[in-house]
C-alpha positions in Angstrom: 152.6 -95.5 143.9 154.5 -95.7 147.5 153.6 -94.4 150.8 157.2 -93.4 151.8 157.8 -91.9 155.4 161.2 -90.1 156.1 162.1 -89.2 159.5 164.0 -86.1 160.5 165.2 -83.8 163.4 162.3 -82.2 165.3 162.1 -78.8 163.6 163.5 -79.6 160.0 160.3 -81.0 158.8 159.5 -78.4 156.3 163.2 -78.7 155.1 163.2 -82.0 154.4 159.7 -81.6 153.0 161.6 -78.8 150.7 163.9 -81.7 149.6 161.4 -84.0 148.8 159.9 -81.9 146.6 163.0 -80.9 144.8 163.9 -84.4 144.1 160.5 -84.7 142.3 157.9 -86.3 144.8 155.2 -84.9 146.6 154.6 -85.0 150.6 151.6 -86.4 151.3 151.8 -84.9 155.0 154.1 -84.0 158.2 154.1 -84.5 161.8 156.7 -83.6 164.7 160.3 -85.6 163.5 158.6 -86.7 159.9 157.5 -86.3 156.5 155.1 -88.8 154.8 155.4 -88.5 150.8 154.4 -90.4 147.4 156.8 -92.3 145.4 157.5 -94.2 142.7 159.3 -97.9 143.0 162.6 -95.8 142.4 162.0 -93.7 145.0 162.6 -96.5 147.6 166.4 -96.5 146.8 166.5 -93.1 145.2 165.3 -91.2 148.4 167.8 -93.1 150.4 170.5 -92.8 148.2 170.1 -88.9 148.2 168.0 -87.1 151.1 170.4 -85.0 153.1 168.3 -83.5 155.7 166.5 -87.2 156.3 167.3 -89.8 159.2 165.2 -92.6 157.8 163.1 -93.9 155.2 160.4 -96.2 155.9 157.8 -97.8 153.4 154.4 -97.4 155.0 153.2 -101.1 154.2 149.4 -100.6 156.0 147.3 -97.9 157.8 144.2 -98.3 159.4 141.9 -98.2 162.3 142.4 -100.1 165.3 140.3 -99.8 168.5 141.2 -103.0 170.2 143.9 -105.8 170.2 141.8 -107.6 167.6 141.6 -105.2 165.1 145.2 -104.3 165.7 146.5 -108.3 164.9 143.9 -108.2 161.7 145.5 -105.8 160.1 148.8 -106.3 160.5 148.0 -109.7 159.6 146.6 -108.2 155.9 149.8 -106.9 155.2 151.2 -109.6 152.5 154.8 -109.9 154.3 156.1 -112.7 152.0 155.9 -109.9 149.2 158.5 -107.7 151.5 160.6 -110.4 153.8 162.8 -113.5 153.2 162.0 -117.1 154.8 165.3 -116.5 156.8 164.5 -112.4 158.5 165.0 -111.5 161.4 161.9 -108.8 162.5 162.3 -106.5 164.6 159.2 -104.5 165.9 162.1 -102.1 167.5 159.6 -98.5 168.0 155.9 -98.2 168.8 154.8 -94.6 169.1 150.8 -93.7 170.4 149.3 -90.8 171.4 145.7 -89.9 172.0 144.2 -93.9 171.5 142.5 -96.4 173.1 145.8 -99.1 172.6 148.3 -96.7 174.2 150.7 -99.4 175.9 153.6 -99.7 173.7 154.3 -103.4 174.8 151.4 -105.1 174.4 151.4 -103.4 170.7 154.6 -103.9 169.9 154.1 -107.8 170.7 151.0 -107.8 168.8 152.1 -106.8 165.9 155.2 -109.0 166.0 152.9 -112.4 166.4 150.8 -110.9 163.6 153.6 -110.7 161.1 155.0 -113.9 162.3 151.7 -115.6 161.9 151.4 -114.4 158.4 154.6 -115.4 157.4 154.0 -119.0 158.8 150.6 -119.8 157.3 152.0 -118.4 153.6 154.9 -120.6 153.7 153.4 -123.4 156.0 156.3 -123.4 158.6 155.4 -123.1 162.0 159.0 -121.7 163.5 161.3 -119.0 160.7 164.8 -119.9 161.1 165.8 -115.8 161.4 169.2 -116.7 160.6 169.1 -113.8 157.9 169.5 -110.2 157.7 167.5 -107.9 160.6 164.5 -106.5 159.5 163.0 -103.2 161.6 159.4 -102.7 161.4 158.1 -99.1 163.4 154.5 -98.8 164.6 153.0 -95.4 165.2 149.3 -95.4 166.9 147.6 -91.2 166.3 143.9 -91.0 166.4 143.4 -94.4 166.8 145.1 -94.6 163.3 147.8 -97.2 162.8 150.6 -97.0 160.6 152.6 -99.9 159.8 156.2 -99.0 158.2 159.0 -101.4 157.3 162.6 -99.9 157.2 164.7 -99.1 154.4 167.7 -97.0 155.6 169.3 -99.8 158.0 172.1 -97.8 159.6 170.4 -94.2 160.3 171.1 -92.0 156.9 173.6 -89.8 158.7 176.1 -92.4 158.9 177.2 -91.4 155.1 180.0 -93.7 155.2 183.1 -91.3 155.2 183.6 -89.9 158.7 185.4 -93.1 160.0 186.9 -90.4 162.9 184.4 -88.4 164.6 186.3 -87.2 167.3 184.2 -86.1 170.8 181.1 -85.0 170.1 180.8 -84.6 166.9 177.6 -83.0 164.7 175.2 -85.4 162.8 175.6 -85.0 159.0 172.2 -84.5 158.7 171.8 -81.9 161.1 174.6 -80.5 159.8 172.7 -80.8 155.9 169.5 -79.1 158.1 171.8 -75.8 158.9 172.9 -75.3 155.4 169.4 -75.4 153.8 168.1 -73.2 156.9 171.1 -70.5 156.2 169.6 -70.9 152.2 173.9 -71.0 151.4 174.9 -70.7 147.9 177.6 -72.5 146.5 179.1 -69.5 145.5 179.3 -68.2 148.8 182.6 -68.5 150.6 182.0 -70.5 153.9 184.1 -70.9 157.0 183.3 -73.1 160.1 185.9 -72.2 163.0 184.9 -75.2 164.9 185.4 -77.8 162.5 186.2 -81.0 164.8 185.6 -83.7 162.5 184.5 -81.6 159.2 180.8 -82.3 159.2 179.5 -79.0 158.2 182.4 -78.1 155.9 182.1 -82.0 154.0 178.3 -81.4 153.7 178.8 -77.9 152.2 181.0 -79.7 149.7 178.7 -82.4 148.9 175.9 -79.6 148.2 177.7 -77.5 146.7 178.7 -80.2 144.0 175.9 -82.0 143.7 176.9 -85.4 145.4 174.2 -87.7 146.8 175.1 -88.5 150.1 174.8 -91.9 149.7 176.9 -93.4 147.7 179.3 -94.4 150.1 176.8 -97.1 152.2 174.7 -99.7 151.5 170.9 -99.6 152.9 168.4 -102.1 154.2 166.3 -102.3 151.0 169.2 -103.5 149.5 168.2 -107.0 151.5 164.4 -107.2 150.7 163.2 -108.9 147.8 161.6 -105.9 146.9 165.1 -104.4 145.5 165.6 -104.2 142.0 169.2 -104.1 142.2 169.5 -103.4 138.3 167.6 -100.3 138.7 169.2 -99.1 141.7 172.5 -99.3 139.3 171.0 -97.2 136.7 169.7 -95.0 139.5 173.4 -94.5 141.2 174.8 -93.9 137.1 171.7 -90.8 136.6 172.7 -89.2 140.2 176.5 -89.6 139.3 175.8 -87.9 136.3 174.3 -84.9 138.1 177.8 -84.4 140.4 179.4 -80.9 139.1 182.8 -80.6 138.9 183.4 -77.1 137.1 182.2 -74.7 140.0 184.1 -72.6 142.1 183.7 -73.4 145.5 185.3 -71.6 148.9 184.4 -73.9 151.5 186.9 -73.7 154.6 187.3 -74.5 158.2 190.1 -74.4 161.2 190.2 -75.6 164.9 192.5 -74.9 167.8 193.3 -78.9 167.9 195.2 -79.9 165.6 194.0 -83.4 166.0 190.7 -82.2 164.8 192.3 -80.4 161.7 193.7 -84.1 160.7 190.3 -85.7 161.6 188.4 -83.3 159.2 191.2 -83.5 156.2 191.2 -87.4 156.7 187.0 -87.5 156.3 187.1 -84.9 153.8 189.2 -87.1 151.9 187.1 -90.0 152.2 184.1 -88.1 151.2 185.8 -86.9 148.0 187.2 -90.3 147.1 183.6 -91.4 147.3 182.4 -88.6 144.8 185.4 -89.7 142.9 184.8 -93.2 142.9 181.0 -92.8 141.4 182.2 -90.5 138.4 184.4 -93.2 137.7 181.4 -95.6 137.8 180.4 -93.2 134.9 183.8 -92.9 133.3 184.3 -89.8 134.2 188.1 -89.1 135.8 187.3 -85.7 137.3 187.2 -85.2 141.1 186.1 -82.2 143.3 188.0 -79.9 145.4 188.2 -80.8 149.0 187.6 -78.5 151.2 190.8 -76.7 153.0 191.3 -77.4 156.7 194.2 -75.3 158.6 194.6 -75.2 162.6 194.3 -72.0 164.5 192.1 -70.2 166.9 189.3 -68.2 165.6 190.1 -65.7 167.3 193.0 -65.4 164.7 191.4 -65.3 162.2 189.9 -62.7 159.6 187.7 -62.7 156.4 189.2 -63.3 153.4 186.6 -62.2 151.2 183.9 -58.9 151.6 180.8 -61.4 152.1 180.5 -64.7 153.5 179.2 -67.6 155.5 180.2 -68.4 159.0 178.6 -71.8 160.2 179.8 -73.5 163.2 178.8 -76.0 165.9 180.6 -74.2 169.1 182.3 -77.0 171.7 181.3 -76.5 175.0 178.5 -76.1 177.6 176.3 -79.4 177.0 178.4 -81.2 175.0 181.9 -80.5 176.1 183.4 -78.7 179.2 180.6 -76.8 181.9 178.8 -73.8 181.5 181.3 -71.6 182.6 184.1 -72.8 179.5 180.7 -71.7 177.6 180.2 -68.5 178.8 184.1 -67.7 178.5 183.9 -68.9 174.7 180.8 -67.4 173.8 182.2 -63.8 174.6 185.5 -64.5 172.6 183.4 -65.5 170.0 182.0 -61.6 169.5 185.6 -61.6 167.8 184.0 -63.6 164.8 181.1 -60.5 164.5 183.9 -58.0 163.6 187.0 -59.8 162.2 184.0 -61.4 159.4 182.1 -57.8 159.0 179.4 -58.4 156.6 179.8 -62.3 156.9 176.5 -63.9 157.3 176.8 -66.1 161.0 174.5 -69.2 161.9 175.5 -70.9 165.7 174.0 -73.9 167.3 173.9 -74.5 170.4 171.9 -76.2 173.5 173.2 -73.5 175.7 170.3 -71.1 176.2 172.1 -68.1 177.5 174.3 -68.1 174.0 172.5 -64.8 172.8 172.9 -62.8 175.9 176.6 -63.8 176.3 177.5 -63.8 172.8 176.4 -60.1 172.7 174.0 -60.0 169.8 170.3 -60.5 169.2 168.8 -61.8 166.3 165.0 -62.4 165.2 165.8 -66.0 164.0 166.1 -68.6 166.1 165.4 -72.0 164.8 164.8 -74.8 167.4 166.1 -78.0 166.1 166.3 -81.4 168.1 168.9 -83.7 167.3 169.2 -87.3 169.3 167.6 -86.5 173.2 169.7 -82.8 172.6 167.4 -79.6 172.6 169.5 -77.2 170.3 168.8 -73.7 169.0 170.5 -72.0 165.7 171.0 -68.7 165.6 171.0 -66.8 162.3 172.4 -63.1 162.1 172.2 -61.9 158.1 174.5 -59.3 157.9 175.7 -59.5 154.2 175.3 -56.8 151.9 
């Protein structure tokens, strides 16, 4: 059994948690940003391959005290690296994180435990210099308690890079984040959903690749595919099982519009991608089905009306911190009351960083989620309305 530790945005731990679970594993533990959980060997690739809400997943190769430097080198130095790297890696010790322990310098850690590793390597293989003309290899140290945990990456690129956004316009919303919002809403396929903000098509794409059962994944490759420890095979049989969960026979009414018609093309052209990627691993499974993509048209929300009695609205507005000032903000915020009556009985969620977004927008709710995603302090406001 695996140590496994999956990272996340500050505030979506006990959604990703909720994930883990679902896909059959059990959390072994959570702290600000990540979840710790127990895995099988098929869980390396598996957990990868289809966590929504994660950022990254790191095998936890060592954890143990450390009071000093000394203890600190010995057991990194126990860790049997040749099992988990090529003669050729490049190793990266690229984050050290401590808090409330006697090593608290993050240099003279993070240097420590790269000699240890590279000492390791060189005495198992009797080479005194490693070429590192291979693939990069990131190793994360976190230092709590005095407790050391030693993980070894592998996601590679962060997990939110799903492969099909090659456009993301200005701004644009992590698919993660946007995979966070849809499990904190607890949206139904069935329900119709509508983001009036759509830019590039995150949250509309993400809704699709829920709502059908698609693992995010299949459209990237991921750094475990370059350790020794990958059982390509497997991962094979793994991607067939997953593509064999994709449903194509629902009914799904996921929409979204923008004011810029440049964004409208953006979000058709990922959407497409996206699809084409679902496609492309029923086919793996002969299979010739596809699923719907999600309908993209350009206007102003302010336009617009509900189509249907009940529904979702979900949206990421554009201004204040990450576009325009907090005037543009304040303007937008009251046009958007528009959305409360034209979607009567519509369900809303909003994130923003702007912190005067209740107040201007009109509306109080009891729910407000605070979410951090990148260095950006957000907060999502929920307002169920639907009868």
């Amino acid at each position: 059994m695996n140590t496994l530790v999956a990272l996340c945005a500050i505030g979506a731990e006990k959604i990703l948690g909720n994930e883990i679970k679902h896909l059959g594993y059990k959390p072994a533990g959570n702290a600000p940003g990540r979840v710790a959980f127990y895995g099988d060997d098929d869980a390396l690739f598996r957990s990868n391959l289809c966590l929504r809400t994660a950022d990254r997943v790191y095998l936890q190769l060592a954890k143990y005290e450390a009071f000093n430097f000394d203890e600190l080198y010995d057991g990194a130095y126990s860790v049997n690296w040749q099992d988990f790297l090529k003669k050729d890696s490049r190793i990266i010790v690229d984050k050290i994180r401590t808090s409330r322990s006697k090593l608290n310098s993050e240099h003279s850690i993070q240097g420590i435990i790269h000699k240890a590793i590279y000492s390791k390597l060189g005495d198992v293989w009797h080479i005194s210099n490693l070429p590192e003309t291979g693939e990069e290899n990131n190793v994360r140290v976190y230092v709590e308690d005095n407790n050391v945990s030693v993980l070894l990456d592998l996601s590679g690129l962060p997990l939110h890079k799903r492969g099909y956004r090659t456009d993301g316009g200005i701004a644009p919303l992590r698919e993660t984040t946007a995979a966070v919002l849809l499990q904190e809403m607890m949206w139904r396929r069935k329900t119709p959903l509508h983001d009036p903000f759509c830019g590039s098509g995150t949250i509309a794409i993400e809704a699709a690749l829920y709502a059908y059962n698609v693992a995010p994944g299949f459209g990237r490759r991921f750094a475990l595919e370059n350790l020794p420890i990958f059982n390509a095979a497997r991962a094979e049989e793994i991607k067939a099982r997953e593509a064999g969960q994709i449903r194509t026979d629902v009914e799904v009414r996921i929409t979204g519009s923008d004011i810029d018609d440049k964004a409208v093309s953006r979000a058709k052209q990922n959407a497409e991608h996206a699809c084409v990627m679902a496609g492309r691993a029923l086919k793996s499974i002969g299979i010739n089905s596809h699923i719907q993509r999600p309908d993209f048209i350009q206007s102003d929300f302010s336009d617009l009306s509900a189509p249907y009695e009940n529904g979702l609205i979900l949206c990421n507005p554009p201004y204040g911190e990450r576009l325009g000032d907090d005037e543009e903000a304040r303007s937008l915020y009251k046009k958007m009351r528009s959305l409360w009556t034209d979607f009567e009985n519509w369900d809303l969620g909003i994130i923003t960083s702007n912190p005067n977004f209740m107040e201007t927008f009109g509306h109080k709710t009891g729910s407000i989620k605070k979410i951090k995603a990148g260095n950006l302090d957000t907060s999502f406001y929920i307002y169920r309305r639907g009868k």
